[in-house]
C-alpha positions in Angstrom: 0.0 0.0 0.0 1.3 3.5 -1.1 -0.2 6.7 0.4 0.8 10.2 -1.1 0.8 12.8 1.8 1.1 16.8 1.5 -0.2 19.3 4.9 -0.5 16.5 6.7 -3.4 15.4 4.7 -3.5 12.0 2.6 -4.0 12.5 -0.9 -3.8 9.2 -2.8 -3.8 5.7 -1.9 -2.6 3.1 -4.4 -1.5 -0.5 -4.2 0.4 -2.6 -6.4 1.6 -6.0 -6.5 4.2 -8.1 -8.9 3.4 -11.2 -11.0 5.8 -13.4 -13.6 4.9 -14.0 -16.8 7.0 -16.5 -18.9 8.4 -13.2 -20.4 8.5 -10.6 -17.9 7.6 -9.8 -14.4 5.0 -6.8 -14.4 4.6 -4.2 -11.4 0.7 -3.7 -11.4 -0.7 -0.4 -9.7 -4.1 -0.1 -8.1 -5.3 3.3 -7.9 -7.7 3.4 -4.6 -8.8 6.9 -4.0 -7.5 10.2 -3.7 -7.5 13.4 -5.4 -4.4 15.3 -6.7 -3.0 12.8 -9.4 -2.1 15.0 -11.7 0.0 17.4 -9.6 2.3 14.2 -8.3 2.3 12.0 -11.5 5.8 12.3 -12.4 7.1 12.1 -9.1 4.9 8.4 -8.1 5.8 7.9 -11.7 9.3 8.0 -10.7 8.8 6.0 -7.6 7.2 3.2 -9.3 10.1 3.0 -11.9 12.6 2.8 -9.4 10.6 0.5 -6.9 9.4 -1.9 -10.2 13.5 -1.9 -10.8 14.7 -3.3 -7.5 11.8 -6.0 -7.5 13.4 -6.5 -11.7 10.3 -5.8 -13.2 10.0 -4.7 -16.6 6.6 -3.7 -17.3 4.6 -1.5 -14.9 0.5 -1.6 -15.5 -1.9 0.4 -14.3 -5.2 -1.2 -13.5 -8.2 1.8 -13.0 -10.5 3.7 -14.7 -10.4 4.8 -18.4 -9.5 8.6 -17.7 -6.1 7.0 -16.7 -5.3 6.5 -20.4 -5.2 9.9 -21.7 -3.6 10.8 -18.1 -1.1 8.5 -18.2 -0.2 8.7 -22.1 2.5 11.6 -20.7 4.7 8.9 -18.9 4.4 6.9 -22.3 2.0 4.4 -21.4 -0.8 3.6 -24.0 -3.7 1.4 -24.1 -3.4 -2.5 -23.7 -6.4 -3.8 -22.0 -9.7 -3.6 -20.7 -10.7 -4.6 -16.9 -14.3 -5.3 -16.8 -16.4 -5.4 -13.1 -19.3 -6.1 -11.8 -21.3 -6.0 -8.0 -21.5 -9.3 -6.1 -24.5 -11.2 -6.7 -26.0 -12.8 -4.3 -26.1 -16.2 -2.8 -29.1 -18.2 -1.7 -28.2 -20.8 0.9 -30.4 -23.7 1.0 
């Protein structure tokens, strides 16, 4: 879990976890909440490249909503994937 402070006051929260792929191992960031992305972005963008290179990742993804695309487009990512959701049914017990 990541947490990007300024006045005392938490911004962002993020989270990101690793996995290996036969040809890589990916960093994958979680955006949680927060507001102030775009003042910070190069600076977590940093941090992430850095923290992705001592873990020897190569790839970094990051997994949230679609505005992210054009936002993130400046640190040269693009487009790659979609993640779809959906709410948690319910269960009938018998």
């Amino acid at each position: 879990i990541w947490v990007v402070s300024r006045n005392e006051k938490i911004d962002l929260v993020f989270m990101t976890q690793a996995y290996q792929t036969d040809v890589a191992k990916v960093l994958q960031v979680f955006w949680a909440f927060g507001e102030g992305l775009q003042e910070v972005l190069e600076l977590v963008g940093l941090v992430l490249d850095k923290f992705a290179a001592e873990i020897k990742a190569t790839k970094i993804e990051a997994v949230g909503r679609p505005a992210f695309v054009r936002l993130l487009r400046r640190l040269g990512a693009d487009f790659q994937y979609v993640t779809c959701g959906r709410d948690v049914r319910p269960v009938m017990r018998n």
